[in-house]
C-alpha positions in Angstrom: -10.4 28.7 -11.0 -12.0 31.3 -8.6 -13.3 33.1 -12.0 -15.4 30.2 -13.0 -16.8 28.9 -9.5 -18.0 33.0 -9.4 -19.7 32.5 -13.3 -21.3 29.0 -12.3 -22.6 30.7 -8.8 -24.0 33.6 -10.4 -25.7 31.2 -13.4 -27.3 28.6 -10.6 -28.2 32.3 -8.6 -29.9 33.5 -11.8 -31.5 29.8 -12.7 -32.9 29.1 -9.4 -34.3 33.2 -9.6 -36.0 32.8 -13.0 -37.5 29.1 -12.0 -38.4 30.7 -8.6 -40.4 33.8 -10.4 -42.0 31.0 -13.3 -43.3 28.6 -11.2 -43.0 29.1 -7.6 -44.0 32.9 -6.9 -47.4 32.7 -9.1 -48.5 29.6 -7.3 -47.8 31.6 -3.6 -49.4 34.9 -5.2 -52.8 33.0 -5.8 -52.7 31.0 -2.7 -51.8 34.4 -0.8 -55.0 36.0 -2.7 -57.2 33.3 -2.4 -56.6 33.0 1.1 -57.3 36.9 1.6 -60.3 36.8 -0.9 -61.8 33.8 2.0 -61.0 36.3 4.4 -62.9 39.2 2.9 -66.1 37.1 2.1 -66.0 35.7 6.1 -66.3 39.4 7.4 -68.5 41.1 4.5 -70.8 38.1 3.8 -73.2 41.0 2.3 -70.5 41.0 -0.9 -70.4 38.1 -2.2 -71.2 38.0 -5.6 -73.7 35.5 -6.3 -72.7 33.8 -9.6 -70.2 32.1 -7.3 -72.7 30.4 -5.6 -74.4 29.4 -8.8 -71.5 28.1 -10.6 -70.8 26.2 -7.6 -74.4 24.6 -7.8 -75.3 24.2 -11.2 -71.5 24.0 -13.0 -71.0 25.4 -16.4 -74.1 27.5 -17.7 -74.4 27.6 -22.1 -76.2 30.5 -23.2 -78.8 30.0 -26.0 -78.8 30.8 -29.6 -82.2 32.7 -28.9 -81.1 35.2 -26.3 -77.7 36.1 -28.5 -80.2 36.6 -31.2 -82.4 39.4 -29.5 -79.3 41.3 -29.1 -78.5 41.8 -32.7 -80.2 44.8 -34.1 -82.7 44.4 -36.6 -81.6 45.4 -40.2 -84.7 48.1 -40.3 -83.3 50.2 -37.8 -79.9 50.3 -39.7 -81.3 53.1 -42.3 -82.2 53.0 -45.8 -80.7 51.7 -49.2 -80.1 54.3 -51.5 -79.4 53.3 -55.1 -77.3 55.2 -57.5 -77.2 56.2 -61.1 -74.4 56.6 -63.5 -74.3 60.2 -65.9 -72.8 59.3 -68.7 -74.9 61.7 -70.8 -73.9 65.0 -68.8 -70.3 63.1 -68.9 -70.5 63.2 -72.7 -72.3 66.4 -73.1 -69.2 68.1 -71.0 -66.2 66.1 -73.4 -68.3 67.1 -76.8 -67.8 70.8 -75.4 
């Protein structure tokens, strides 16, 4: 009897862990680091980075088809095309040899 209220102690120990470490430690480690991030921002107001202020105002921002455009290089920079011939005569010439 002792044997089995040890095995069902250690398996509610080891549930209660792994929900603890799914659920309950990510949700305290990004309170915790949003709470220091608050911190940081109220005594170095000089670092804030100011696409959060922007996303704040304006909400999502799309970029255009235009401006991904003008970052694809142009096809004359690539180089050249260079257009190869077969030899079958001097292929020919070398087997009649």
């Amino acid at each position: 009897m002792t044997l089995i209220r040890i095995i069902a102690t250690f398996l509610l120990f080891y549930l209660a862990f792994r929900l603890f470490t799914m659920y309950i430690f990510p949700l305290l480690v990004r309170w915790f680091i949003n709470k220091q991030k608050k911190k940081f921002y109220q005594q170095n107001p000089h670092m804030r980075p100011p696409e959060t202020e922007e996303k704040k105002k304006r909400g999502v921002k799309f970029s255009s088809p235009e401006s991904s455009s003008k970052t694809k290089k142009s096809t004359d920079q690539i180089g050249e095309y260079v257009d190869f011939e077969e030899l079958k005569d001097e292929e020919q010439k070398k087997k009649k040899k």
